[in-house]
N, C-alpha and C positions, 0 to 999 in steps of 0.2 A: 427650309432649304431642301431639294433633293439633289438626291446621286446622280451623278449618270453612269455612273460604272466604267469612268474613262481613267486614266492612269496616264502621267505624262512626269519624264525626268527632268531635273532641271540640268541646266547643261553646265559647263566649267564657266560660263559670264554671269549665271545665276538667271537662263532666261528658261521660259518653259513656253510650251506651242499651246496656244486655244484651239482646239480640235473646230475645221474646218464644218461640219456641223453646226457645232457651239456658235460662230461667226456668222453661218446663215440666219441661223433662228433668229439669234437677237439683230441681227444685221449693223454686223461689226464690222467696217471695212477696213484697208488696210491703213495706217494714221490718224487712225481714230481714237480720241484718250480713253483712259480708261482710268477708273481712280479708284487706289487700295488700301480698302478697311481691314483692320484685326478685332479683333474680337479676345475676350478672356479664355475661351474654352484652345488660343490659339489658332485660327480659320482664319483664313487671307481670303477675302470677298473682292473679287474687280468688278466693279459698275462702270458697264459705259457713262462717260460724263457728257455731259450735257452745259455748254457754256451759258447758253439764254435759258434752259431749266433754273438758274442761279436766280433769275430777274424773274421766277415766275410767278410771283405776288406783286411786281411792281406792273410785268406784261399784263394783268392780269387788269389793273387800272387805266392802265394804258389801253386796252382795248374796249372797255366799259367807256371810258369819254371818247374816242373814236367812234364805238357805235351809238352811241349818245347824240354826240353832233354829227353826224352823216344819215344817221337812221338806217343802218346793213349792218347785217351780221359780219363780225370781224372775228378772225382768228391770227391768233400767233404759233407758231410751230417751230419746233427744232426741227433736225434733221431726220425724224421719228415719227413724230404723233404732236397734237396738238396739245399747246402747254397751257393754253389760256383761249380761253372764249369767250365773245359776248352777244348776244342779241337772241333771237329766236332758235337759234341751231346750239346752244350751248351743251344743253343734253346728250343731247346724237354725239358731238363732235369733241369733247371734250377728253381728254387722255387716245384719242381715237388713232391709229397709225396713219399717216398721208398714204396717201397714193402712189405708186410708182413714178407716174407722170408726174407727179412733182416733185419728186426725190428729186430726179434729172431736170426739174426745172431750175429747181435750188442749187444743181451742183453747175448749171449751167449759168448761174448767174443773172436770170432774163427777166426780165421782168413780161407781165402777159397784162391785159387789158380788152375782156372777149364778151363777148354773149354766148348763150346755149347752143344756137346755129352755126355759130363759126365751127372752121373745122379744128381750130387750136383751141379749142375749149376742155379742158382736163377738169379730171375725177378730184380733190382733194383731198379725201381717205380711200379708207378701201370698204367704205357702206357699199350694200349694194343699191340703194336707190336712194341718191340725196335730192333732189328738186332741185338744186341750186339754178337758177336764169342767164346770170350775168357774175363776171370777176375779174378783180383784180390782185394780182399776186408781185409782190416786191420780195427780193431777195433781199436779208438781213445779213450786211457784211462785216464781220469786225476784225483788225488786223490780218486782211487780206482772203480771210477764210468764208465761204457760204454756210452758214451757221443755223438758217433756219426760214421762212418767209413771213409778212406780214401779209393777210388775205382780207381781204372786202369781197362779199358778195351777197346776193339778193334771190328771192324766192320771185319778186313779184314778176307777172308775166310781162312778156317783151321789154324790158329792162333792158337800159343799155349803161354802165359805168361812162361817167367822163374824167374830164383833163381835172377835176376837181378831187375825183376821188382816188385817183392815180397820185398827185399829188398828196395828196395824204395819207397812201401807204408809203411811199418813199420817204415823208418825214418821218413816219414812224417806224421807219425800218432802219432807219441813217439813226435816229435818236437812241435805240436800244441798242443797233452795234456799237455808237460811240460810249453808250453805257458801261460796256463788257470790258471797252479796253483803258477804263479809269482803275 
């Protein structure tokens, strides 16, 4: 663990401020859970929580037989970085942060379905050079909230995603948020 050499009182509701910093860094928004461990030596630890982080031995399955029967590399993500991966990109992409443009994909709820050429074609970390061709990206919703996405995408050249592969991120994106909220 380190310091930051920040000091913050708790107030008469028993609340204290995450210094506006601390909330960039980790990129904590405002509603965002947060879950608090103790510890013996007495230490209050908050981690941001992560709801599909919970599923991510089962996502983790769930994306190996998706890229299994589809043959594209599939990724699952929280609202963060990628929780699970499977296919060719696992290495590079795995624990990796998304991208901006998808952060706001995810908080927009949208689903995308592009090739490399389009101009709605978005980064999906923040590598600086992934190859990725072709994608599709399903918002992962569970009681109401954009939680995370499910991604299909492919390396090979002029690749285009269809109505088949679209559909099989949205089954898998509707199947892990109904997961969350059993």
């Amino acid at each position: 663990m380190k310091a930051t050499g920040i000091v913050r009182r708790i107030d008469d509701l028993g609340r204290v401020v995450v210094p506006k910093e601390i909330r960039r860094t980790l990129r904590i928004r405002e509603g965002d859970p947060l879950e608090i461990f103790t510890d013996r030596e007495g230490e209050i630890i908050l981690k941001k929580y992560s709801p599909i982080g919970e599923l991510s031995a089962f996502a983790k399955q769930y994306a190996d037989a998706l890229a299994q029967s589809c043959g594209h590399i599939v990724s699952v993500t929280d609202r963060d970085q990628h929780i699970a991966v499977s296919g060719a990109a696992r290495k590079e992409l795995l624990n990796q942060p998304i991208g901006k443009a998808l952060e706001e994909l995810i908080n927009q709820r949208e689903t995308r379905n592009c090739s490399v050429n389009d101009k709605d074609f978005i980064p999906i970390s923040t590598l600086d050079k992934e190859n990725f061709t072709a994608q599709v990206i399903c918002p992962i919703i569970t009681e109401g909230d954009a939680i995370g996405a499910v991604i299909i995408t492919s390396r090979v050249e002029n690749m285009r995603m269809g109505e088949v592969e679209q559909k099989l991120a949205a089954a898998a994106a509707g199947f892990l948020g109904r997961q969350l909220e059993q």
